[in-house]
C-alpha positions as CSV (number, residue, x, y, z in Angstrom):
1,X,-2.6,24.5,80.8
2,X,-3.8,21.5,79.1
3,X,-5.6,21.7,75.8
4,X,-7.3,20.2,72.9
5,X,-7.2,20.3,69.1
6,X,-10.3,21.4,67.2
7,X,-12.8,18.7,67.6
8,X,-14.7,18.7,70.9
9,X,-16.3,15.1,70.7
10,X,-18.5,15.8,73.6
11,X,-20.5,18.4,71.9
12,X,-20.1,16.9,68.4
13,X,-22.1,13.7,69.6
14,X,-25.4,16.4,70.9
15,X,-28.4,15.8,69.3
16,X,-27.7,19.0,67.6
17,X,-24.0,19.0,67.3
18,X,-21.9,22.1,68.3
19,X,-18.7,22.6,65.8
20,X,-17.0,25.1,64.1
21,X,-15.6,23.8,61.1
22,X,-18.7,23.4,58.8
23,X,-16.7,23.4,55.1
24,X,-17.7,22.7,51.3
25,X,-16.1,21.2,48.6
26,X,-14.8,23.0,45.4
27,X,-18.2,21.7,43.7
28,X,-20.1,23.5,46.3
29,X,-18.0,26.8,46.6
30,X,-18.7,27.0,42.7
31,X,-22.0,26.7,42.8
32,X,-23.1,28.8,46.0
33,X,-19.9,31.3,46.5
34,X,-19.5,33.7,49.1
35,X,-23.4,33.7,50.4
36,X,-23.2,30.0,51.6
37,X,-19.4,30.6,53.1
38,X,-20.6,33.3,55.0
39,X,-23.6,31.1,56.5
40,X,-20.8,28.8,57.3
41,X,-19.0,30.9,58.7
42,X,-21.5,32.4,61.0
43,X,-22.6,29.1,62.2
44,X,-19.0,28.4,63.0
45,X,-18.6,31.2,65.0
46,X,-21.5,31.0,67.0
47,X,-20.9,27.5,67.8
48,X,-16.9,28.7,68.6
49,X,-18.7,30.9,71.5
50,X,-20.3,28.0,73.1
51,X,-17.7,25.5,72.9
52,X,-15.1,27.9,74.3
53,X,-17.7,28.5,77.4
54,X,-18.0,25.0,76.9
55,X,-13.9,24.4,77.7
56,X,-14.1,26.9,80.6
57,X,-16.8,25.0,82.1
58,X,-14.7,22.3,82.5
59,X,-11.9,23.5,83.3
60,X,-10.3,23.4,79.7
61,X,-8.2,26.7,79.0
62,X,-6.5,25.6,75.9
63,X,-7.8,25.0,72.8
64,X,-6.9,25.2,69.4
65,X,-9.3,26.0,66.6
66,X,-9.8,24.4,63.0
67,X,-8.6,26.2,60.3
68,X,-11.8,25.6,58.7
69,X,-13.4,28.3,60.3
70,X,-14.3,30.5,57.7
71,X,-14.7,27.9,55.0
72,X,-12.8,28.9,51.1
73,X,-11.3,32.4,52.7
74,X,-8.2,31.2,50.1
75,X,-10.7,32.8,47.6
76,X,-12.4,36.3,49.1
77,X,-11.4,38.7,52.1
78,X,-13.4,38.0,55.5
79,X,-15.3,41.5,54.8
80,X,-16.8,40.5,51.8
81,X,-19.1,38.2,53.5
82,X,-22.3,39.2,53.0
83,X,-22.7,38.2,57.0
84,X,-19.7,40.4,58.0
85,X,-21.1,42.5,60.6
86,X,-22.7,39.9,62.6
87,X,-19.6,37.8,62.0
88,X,-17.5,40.4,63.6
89,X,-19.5,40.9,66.5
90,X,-19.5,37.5,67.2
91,X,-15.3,37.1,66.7
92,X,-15.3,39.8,68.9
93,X,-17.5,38.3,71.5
94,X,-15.2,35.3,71.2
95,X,-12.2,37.9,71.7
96,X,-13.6,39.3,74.7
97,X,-14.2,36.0,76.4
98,X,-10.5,34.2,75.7
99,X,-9.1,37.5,77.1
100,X,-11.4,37.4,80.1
101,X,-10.9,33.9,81.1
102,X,-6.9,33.9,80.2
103,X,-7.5,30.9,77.6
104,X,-5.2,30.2,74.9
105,X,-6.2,29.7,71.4
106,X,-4.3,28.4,68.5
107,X,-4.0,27.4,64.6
108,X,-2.3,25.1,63.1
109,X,-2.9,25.5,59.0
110,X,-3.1,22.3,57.3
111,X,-0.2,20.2,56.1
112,X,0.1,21.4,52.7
113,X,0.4,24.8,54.1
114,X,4.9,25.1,52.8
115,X,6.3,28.0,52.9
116,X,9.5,26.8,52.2
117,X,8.5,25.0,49.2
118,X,10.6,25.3,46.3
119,X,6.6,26.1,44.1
120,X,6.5,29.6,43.9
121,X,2.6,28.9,43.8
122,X,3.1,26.8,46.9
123,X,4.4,29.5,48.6
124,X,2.2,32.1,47.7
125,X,-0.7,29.6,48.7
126,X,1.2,29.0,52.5
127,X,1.8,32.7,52.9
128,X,-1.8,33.5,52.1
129,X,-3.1,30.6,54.5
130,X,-1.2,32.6,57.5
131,X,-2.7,35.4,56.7
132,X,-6.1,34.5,56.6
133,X,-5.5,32.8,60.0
134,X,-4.0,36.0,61.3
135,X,-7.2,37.7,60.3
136,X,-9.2,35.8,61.8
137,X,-7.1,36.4,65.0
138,X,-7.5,40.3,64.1
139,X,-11.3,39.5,64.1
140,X,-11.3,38.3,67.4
141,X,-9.1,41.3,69.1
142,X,-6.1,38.9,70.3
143,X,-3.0,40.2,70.8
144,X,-0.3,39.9,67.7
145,X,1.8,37.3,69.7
146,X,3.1,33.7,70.1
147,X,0.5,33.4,72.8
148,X,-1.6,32.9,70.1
149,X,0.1,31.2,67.7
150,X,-0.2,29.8,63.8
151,X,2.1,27.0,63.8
152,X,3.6,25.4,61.3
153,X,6.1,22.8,59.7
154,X,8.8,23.2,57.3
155,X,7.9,19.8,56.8
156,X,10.7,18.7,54.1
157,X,13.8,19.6,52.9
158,X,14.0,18.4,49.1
159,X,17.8,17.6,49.6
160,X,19.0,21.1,50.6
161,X,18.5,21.5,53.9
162,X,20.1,24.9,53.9
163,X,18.6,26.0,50.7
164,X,15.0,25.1,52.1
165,X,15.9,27.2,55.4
166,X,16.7,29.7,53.4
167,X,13.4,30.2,51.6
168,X,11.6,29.4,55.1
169,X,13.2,32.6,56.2
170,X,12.8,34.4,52.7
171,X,8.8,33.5,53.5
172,X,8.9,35.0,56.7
173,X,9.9,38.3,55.7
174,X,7.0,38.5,53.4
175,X,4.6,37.6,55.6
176,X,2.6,41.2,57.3
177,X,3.6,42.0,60.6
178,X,1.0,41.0,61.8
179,X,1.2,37.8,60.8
180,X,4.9,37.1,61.8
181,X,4.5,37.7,65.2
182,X,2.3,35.2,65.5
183,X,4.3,32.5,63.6
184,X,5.6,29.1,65.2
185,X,7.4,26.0,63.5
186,X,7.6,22.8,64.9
187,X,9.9,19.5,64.8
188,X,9.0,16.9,62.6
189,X,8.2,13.0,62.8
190,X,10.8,11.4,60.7
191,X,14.4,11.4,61.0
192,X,15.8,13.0,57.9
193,X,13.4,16.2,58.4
194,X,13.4,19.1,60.9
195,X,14.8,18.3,64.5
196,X,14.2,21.1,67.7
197,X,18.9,22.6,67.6
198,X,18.0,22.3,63.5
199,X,14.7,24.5,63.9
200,X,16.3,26.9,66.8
201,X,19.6,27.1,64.6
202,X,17.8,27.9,61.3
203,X,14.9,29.4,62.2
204,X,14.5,30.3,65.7
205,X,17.6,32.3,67.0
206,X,18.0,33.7,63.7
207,X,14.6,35.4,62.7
208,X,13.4,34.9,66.0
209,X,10.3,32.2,65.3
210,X,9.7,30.3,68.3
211,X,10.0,26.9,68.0
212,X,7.1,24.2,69.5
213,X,8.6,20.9,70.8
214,X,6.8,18.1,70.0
215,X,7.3,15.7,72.2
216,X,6.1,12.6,70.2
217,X,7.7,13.6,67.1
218,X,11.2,14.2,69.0
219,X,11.7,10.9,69.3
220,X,12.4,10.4,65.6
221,X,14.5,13.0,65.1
222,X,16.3,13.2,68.8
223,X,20.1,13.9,67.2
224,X,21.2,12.7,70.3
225,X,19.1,14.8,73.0
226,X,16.9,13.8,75.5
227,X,13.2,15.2,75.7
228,X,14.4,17.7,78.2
229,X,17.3,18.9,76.5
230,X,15.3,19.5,73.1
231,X,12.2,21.2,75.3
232,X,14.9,23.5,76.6
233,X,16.9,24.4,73.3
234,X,13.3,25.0,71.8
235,X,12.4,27.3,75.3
236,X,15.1,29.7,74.0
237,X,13.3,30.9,71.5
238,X,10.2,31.9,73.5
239,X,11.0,35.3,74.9
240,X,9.1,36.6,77.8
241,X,5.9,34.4,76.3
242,X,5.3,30.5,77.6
243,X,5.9,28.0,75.2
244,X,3.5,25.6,73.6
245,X,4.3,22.0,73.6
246,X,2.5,19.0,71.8
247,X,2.7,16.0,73.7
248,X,0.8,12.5,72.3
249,X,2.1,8.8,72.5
250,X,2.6,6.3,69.7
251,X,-0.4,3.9,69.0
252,X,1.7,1.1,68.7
253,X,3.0,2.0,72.4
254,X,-0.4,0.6,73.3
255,X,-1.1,-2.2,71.7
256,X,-2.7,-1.1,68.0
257,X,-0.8,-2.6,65.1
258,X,-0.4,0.6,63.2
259,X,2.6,3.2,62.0
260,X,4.6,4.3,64.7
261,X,3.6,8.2,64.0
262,X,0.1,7.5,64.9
263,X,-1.4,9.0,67.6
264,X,-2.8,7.3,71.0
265,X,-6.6,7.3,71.7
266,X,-5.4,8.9,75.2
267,X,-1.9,9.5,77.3
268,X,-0.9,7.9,80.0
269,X,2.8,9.6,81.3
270,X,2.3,13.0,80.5
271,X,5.6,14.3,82.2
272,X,5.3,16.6,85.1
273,X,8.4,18.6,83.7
274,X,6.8,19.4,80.6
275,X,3.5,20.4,82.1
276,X,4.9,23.0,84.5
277,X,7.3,24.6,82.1
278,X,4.9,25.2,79.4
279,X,1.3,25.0,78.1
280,X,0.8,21.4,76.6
281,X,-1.5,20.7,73.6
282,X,-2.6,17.1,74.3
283,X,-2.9,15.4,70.7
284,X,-4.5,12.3,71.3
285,X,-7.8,11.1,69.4
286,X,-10.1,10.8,71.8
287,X,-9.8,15.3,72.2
288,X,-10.8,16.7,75.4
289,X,-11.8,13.1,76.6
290,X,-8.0,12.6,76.8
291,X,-7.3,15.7,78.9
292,X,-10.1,14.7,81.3
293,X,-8.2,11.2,81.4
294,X,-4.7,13.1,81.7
295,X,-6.1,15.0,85.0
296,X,-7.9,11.8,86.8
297,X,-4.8,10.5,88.3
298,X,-4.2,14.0,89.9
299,X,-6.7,16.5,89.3
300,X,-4.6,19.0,91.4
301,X,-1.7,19.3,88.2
302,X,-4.2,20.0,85.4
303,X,-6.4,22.3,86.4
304,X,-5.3,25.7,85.4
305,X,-6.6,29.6,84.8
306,X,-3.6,30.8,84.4
């Protein structure tokens, strides 16, 4: 499978736009609380249903969702939403449809989201973010699996690179069951951070959290293994379940003068490899406009209902 992170820009550009991460700021949230989340979060929902019939339409059986899906749920449990019912039904609709069509959907909390931070209020704020996504997973019926994965960084070390896995792991026992088993860490972008054998040695064989390969970001932190070598060390930790990958190219590969992390508008040598041993997350700017591009040079590849 090929998929496609959050923003559909097809349906965004609409004369009335489909999306499903409708937020507020703090300013907002203090003056209209849990009523106006839970309008949010019911037009988030209902436009999650049509973009994911949206993505089978076309072929499109991966996708993952914005972690602003039920806007502020930091602050209140999903069921206090004054919305809730309707809200569930509609998760569950969503539910019912994933399963149906073997799709697979995905969170990826944002970057503050530490659970190995050395903040004790950092933590508690990262371990409550999973949860909250694992809810909303709940909501929709998915299985408590990898399949549908949260996925996160470490995402620094601050100069203990043991000590930090340490507390990584020390987070993960606290984390519900239900969350846990749906918990993934990923290799970093810069050299001194988080390689795929540092990952699978602290993390993955370990406490058994599978590890996603990025494919972009393994090129700054290769310590000395190819792309094939690291996708296969990471493969280890998947069990039975297929792996995710993230595969983008650098900006700079094509011409744009900017920082070599930055992502390509589109990708141009997607390897074949990588594309039959797991399900890739194409993370490219121009969203599922990219994996349309990925599958023009041979539909016959991409095209997937696994």
């Amino acid at each position: 499978m090929l998929g496609y992170p959050c923003l559909n820009r097809t349906l965004r550009d609409r004369d009335e736009p489909l999306r499903c991460n409708r937020d507020m700021q703090r300013k907002t949230w203090e003056s209209r609380g849990l009523p106006y989340a839970s309008e949010l979060t019911l037009q988030n929902f209902t436009d999650l249903y049509e973009i994911l019939r949206w993505n089978v339409e076309h072929d499109v059986y991966f996708y993952r969702c914005t972690s602003d899906l039920v806007p502020w749920n930091s602050q209140f449990d999903v069921e206090e939403l004054p919305d809730y019912e309707e809200i569930a039904e509609l998760a569950e609709r969503c539910g019912e449809f994933v399963e149906e069509h073997g799709m697979r959907f995905t969170f990826h909390p944002d970057y503050w989201c530490k659970l190995a931070s050395p903040s004790d209020d950092t933590v508690e704020n990262s371990l409550n973010a999973v949860e909250y996504h694992a809810s909303w997973l709940d909501l929709l019926g998915l299985d408590r699996s990898p399949y549908y994965s949260i996925n996160v960084h470490i995402g620094a070390t601050y100069g203990d690179k043991a000590a930090t896995a340490e507390r990584f792991r020390e987070a993960v026992d606290r984390l519900s069951p239900g969350a846990r088993a749906h918990l993934t860490v990923e290799n970093d972008d810069e050299e001194s951070l988080w390689s795929v054998p540092e990952l699978v040695e602290a993390v993955g064989d370990p406490i058994g959290v599978p590890v996603v390969f990025d494919y972009h970001h393994h090129s700054f932190a290769d310590r000395g293994l190819t792309y094939r070598e690291a996708f296969e060390r990471a493969r280890t930790t998947w069990g039975d379940v297929k792996p995710i990958t993230h595969y983008s190219e650098p900006a700079s590969l094509h011409g744009e003068d900017t920082r070599p992390q930055t992502h390509s508008a589109y990708v141009y040598d997607l390897p074949e490899w990588l594309r039959a041993a797991s399900d890739v997350m194409l993370e490219a700017d121009q969203k599922e406009l990219a994996v349309f591009r990925a599958r023009e040079a041979d539909p016959r590849r991409f095209l997937s209902t696994e």
